[in-house]
DRENFI-718729 format. One line per 5 residues: number of its first residue (from 1); their letters; for each residue x, y, z of N, C-alpha, C. Coordinates in Angstrom, 3 decimals, m for minus. Atoms other than C-alpha are relative to their C-alpha. Example, Ala and Ser with C-alpha at 12.3 -4.5 7.8 and 13.67 -1.06 7.14 Angstrom:
% DRENFI-718729
1 = AS = 0.890,m1.190,0.000,12.300,m4.500,7.800,0.900,1.200,0.000 ~ m0.820,m1.190,m0.060,13.670,m1.060,7.140,m0.770,1.090,0.730
//
This chain:
% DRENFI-718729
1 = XXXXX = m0.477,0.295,m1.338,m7.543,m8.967,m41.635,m0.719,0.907,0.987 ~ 0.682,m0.433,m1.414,m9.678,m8.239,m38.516,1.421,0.698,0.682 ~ m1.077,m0.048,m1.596,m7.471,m5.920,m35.398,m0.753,m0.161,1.037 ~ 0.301,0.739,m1.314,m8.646,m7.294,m32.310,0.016,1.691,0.878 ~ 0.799,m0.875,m1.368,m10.406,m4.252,m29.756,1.274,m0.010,1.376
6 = XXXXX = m0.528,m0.402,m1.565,m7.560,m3.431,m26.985,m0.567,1.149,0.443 ~ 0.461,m1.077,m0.933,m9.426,m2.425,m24.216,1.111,0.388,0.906 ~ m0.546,m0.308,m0.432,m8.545,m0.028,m21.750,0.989,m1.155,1.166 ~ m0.406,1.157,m0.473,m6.161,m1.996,m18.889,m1.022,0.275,0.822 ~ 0.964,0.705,m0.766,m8.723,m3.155,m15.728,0.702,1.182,1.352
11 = XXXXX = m0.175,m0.609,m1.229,m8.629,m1.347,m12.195,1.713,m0.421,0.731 ~ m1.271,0.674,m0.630,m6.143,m3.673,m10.959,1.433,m0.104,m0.785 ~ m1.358,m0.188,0.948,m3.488,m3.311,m14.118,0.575,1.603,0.721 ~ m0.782,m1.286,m0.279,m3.751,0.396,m12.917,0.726,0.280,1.242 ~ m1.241,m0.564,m1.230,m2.925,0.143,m9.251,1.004,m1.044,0.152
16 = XXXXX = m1.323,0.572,0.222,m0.268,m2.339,m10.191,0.993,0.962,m0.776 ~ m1.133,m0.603,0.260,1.304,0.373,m12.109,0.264,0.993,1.460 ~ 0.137,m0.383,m1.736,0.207,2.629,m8.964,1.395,m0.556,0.739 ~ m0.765,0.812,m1.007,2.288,0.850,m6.887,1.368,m0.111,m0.583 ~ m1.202,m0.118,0.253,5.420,0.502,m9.208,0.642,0.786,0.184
21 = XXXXX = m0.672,m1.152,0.257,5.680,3.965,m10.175,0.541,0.618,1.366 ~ m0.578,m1.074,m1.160,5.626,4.988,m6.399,1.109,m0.609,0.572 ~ m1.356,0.335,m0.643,8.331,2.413,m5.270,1.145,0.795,m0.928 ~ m0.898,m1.416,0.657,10.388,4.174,m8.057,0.087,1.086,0.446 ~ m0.247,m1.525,m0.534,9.501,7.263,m6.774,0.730,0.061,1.313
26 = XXXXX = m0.282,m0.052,m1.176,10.292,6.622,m3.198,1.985,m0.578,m0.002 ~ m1.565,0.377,m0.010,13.681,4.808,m4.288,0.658,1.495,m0.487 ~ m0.986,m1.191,0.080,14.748,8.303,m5.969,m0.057,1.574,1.016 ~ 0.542,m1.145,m0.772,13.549,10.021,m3.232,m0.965,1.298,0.099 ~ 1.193,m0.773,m0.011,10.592,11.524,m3.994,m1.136,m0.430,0.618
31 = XXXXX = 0.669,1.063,m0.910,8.741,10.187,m1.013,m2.032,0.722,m0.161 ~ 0.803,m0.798,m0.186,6.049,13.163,m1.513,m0.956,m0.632,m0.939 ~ 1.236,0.543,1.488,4.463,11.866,m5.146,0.175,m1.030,0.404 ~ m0.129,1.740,m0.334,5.292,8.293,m4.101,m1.472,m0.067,0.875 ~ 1.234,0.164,m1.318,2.777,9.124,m1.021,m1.590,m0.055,m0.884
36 = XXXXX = 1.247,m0.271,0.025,0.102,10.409,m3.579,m0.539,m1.673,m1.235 ~ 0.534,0.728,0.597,0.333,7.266,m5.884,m0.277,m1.567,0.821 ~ 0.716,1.618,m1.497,0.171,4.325,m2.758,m1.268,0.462,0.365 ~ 0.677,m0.215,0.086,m2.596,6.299,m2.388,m1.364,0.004,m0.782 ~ 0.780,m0.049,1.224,m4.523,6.429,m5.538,m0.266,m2.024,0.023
41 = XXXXX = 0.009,1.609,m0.030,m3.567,2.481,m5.344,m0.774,m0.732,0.912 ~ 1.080,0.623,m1.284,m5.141,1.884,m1.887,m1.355,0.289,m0.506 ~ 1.133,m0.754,0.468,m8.244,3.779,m3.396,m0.727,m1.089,m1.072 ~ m0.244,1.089,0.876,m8.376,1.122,m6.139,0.078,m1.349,0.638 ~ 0.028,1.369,m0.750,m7.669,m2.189,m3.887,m1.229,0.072,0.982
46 = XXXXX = 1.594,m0.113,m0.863,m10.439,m0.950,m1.311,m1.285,m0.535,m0.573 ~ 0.916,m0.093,0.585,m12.594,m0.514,m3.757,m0.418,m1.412,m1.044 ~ 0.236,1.269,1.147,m12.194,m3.697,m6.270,0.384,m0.869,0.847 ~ m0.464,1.595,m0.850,m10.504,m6.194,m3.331,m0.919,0.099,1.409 ~ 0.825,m0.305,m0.753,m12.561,m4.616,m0.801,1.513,0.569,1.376
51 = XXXXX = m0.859,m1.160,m0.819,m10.972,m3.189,2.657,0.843,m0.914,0.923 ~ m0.680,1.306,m0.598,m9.484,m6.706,4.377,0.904,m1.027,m0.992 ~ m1.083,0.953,1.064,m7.308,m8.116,1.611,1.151,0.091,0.488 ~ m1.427,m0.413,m0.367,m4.069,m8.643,2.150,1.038,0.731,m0.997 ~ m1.025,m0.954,0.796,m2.560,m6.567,m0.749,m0.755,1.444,0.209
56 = XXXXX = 0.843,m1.360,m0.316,m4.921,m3.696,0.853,1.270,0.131,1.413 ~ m0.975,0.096,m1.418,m2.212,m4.527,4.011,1.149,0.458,m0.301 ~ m0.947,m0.228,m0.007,0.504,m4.411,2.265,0.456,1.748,m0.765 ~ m0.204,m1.444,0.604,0.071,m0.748,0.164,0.022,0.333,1.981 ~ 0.076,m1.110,m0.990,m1.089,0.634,3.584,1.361,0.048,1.054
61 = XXXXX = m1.657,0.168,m0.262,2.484,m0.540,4.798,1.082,0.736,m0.727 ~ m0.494,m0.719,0.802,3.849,1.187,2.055,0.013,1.317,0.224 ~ 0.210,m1.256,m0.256,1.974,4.317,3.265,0.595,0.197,1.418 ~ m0.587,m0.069,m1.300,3.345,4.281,6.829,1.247,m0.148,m0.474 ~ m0.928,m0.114,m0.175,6.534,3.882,5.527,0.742,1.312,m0.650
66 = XXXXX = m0.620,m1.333,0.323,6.910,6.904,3.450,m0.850,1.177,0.757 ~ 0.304,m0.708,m0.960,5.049,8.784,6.048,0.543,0.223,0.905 ~ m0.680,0.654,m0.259,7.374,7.273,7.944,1.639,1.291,m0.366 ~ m0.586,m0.858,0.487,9.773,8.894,6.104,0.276,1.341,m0.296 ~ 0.241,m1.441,m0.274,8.479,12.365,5.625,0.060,0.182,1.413
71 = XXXXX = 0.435,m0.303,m1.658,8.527,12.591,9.557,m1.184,0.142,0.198 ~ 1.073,0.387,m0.170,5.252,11.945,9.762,m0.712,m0.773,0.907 ~ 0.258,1.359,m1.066,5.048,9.861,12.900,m1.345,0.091,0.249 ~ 1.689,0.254,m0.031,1.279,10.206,13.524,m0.816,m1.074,m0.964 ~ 0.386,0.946,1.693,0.283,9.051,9.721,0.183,m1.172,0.168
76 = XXXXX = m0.644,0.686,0.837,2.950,6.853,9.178,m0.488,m1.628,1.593 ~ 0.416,0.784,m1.068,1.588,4.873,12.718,m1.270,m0.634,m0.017 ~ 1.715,0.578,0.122,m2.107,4.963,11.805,0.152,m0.882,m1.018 ~ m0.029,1.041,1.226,m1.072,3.370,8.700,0.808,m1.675,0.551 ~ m0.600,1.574,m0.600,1.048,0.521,10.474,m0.860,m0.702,0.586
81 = XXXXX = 1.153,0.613,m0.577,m1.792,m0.154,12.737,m0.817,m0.305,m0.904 ~ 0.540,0.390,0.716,m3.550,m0.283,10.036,0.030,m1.201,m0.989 ~ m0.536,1.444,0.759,m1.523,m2.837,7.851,0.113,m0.900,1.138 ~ 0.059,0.934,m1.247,m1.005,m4.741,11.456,m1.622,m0.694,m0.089 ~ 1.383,0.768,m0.072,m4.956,m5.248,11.476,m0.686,m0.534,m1.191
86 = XXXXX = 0.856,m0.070,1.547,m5.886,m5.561,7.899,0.773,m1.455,m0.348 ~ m0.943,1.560,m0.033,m2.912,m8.432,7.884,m0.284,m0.693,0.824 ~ 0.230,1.281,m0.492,m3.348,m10.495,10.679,m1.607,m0.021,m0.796 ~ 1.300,0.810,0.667,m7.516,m10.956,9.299,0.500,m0.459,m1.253 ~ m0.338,0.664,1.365,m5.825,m11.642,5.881,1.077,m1.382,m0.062
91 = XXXXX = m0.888,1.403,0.073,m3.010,m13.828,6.684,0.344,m1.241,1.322 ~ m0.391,0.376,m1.454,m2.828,m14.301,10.660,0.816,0.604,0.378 ~ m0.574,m0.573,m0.906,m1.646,m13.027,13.542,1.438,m0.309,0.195 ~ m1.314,0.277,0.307,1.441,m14.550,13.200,1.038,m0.054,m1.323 ~ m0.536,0.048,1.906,2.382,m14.208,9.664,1.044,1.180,0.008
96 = XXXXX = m0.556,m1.429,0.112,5.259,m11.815,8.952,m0.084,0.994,m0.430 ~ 0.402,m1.101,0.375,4.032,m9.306,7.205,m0.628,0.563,1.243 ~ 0.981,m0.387,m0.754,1.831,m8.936,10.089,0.818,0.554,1.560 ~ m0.490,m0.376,m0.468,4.448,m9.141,12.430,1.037,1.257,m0.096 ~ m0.944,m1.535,0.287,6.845,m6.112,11.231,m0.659,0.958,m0.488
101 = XXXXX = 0.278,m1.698,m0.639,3.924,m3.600,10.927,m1.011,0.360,1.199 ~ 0.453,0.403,m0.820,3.369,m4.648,13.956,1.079,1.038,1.109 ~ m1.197,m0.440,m0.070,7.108,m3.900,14.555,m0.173,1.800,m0.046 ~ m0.578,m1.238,0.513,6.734,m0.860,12.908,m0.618,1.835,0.457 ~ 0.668,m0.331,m0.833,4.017,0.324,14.651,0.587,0.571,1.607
106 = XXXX = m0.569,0.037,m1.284,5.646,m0.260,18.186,1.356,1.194,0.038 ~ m1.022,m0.600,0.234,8.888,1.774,16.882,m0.405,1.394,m0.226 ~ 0.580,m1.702,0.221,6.459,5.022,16.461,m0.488,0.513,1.227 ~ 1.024,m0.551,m1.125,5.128,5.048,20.112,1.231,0.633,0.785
//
Protein backbone atom coordinates (compact mmCIF):
# COMPACT_ATOMS: atom_id res chain seq x y z
CA UNK A 1 0.00 0.00 0.00
CA UNK A 2 1.24 3.38 -1.37
CA UNK A 3 0.58 6.76 1.48
CA UNK A 4 -0.28 9.51 -0.63
CA UNK A 5 2.42 12.87 -0.08
CA UNK A 6 0.37 15.50 2.24
CA UNK A 7 1.70 18.58 1.29
CA UNK A 8 2.16 21.47 3.31
CA UNK A 9 -1.50 23.54 3.37
CA UNK A 10 -1.28 26.54 0.40
CA UNK A 11 -0.93 30.39 1.33
CA UNK A 12 -4.53 30.80 1.39
CA UNK A 13 -5.37 27.60 3.89
CA UNK A 14 -2.92 29.68 6.11
CA UNK A 15 -4.53 33.09 6.15
CA UNK A 16 -7.84 31.34 6.46
CA UNK A 17 -6.61 30.01 9.65
CA UNK A 18 -5.04 33.69 10.08
CA UNK A 19 -8.18 35.08 10.13
CA UNK A 20 -10.04 32.48 12.40
CA UNK A 21 -7.61 32.36 15.06
CA UNK A 22 -7.76 36.26 15.32
CA UNK A 23 -11.65 36.49 15.39
CA UNK A 24 -11.21 34.04 18.37
CA UNK A 25 -8.78 36.10 19.71
CA UNK A 26 -10.60 39.33 19.47
CA UNK A 27 -13.92 37.54 20.78
CA UNK A 28 -11.86 36.67 24.12
CA UNK A 29 -10.50 39.84 24.15
CA UNK A 30 -7.26 39.72 23.13
CA UNK A 31 -7.60 42.45 20.56
CA UNK A 32 -3.59 42.92 20.72
CA UNK A 33 -2.53 39.24 19.07
CA UNK A 34 -5.80 39.31 17.11
CA UNK A 35 -4.22 42.71 15.54
CA UNK A 36 -0.90 40.78 14.77
CA UNK A 37 -2.67 37.78 13.02
CA UNK A 38 -5.31 40.10 10.56
CA UNK A 39 -2.14 41.18 9.88
CA UNK A 40 0.02 38.34 8.92
CA UNK A 41 -3.40 37.48 6.87
CA UNK A 42 -3.53 40.82 4.97
CA UNK A 43 0.26 40.09 4.19
CA UNK A 44 -0.83 36.81 2.56
CA UNK A 45 -4.12 38.13 0.56
CA UNK A 46 -1.97 41.16 -0.85
CA UNK A 47 0.39 39.09 -1.85
CA UNK A 48 -1.48 35.86 -3.48
CA UNK A 49 -5.05 37.95 -4.28
CA UNK A 50 -3.14 40.95 -4.95
CA UNK A 51 -4.07 44.50 -3.19
CA UNK A 52 -7.91 45.18 -4.71
CA UNK A 53 -9.73 41.97 -3.82
CA UNK A 54 -12.45 42.08 -1.91
CA UNK A 55 -11.38 39.65 0.91
CA UNK A 56 -8.16 42.10 1.01
CA UNK A 57 -11.34 44.71 2.05
CA UNK A 58 -12.72 42.81 4.27
CA UNK A 59 -9.41 41.71 6.70
CA UNK A 60 -8.47 45.45 6.45
CA UNK A 61 -12.02 46.02 8.09
CA UNK A 62 -11.13 43.67 10.54
CA UNK A 63 -7.97 45.76 11.21
CA UNK A 64 -9.78 49.07 11.80
CA UNK A 65 -11.94 47.44 13.96
CA UNK A 66 -9.64 46.13 16.52
CA UNK A 67 -7.68 49.26 16.20
CA UNK A 68 -10.76 50.52 16.63
CA UNK A 69 -10.87 48.92 19.67
CA UNK A 70 -7.48 49.41 21.17
CA UNK A 71 -8.28 53.26 20.94
CA UNK A 72 -6.52 53.59 18.12
CA UNK A 73 -8.54 56.14 16.21
CA UNK A 74 -5.86 57.16 13.67
CA UNK A 75 -5.07 53.29 12.56
CA UNK A 76 -8.29 52.00 13.03
CA UNK A 77 -9.54 55.06 10.32
CA UNK A 78 -6.72 54.53 7.81
CA UNK A 79 -7.80 51.05 7.80
CA UNK A 80 -11.63 51.89 7.18
CA UNK A 81 -10.67 54.16 4.43
CA UNK A 82 -8.92 51.68 3.36
CA UNK A 83 -11.55 48.77 3.30
CA UNK A 84 -14.06 51.75 1.99
CA UNK A 85 -11.69 51.99 -1.21
CA UNK A 86 -10.43 48.54 -1.71
CA UNK A 87 -14.44 47.57 -1.54
CA UNK A 88 -16.21 49.81 -3.56
CA UNK A 89 -13.34 48.73 -6.73
CA UNK A 90 -14.17 45.12 -5.63
CA UNK A 91 -17.80 45.11 -5.18
CA UNK A 92 -19.18 48.83 -5.80
CA UNK A 93 -19.80 51.81 -4.38
CA UNK A 94 -22.89 50.84 -3.16
CA UNK A 95 -22.47 47.43 -1.88
CA UNK A 96 -22.64 47.06 1.91
CA UNK A 97 -19.66 46.09 2.93
CA UNK A 98 -18.57 49.16 1.30
CA UNK A 99 -21.06 51.14 2.79
CA UNK A 100 -20.35 50.50 6.72
CA UNK A 101 -16.55 51.08 6.38
CA UNK A 102 -17.59 53.80 4.94
CA UNK A 103 -19.80 54.23 8.08
CA UNK A 104 -17.07 53.40 10.07
CA UNK A 105 -14.79 55.61 8.74
CA UNK A 106 -17.14 58.74 9.14
CA UNK A 107 -17.67 57.69 13.00
CA UNK A 108 -13.67 58.28 13.53
CA UNK A 109 -13.60 61.93 12.20
Amino acid sequence: MRLRNLSSPGPLSLCLCQNNVATVLQILGRAQEALGCYEHALGIKEHTMGTEHSSVADTLFNLGSVHRKLGHRREASEYFLRSATVSAKARGANHEHTLTAIEQYNALK
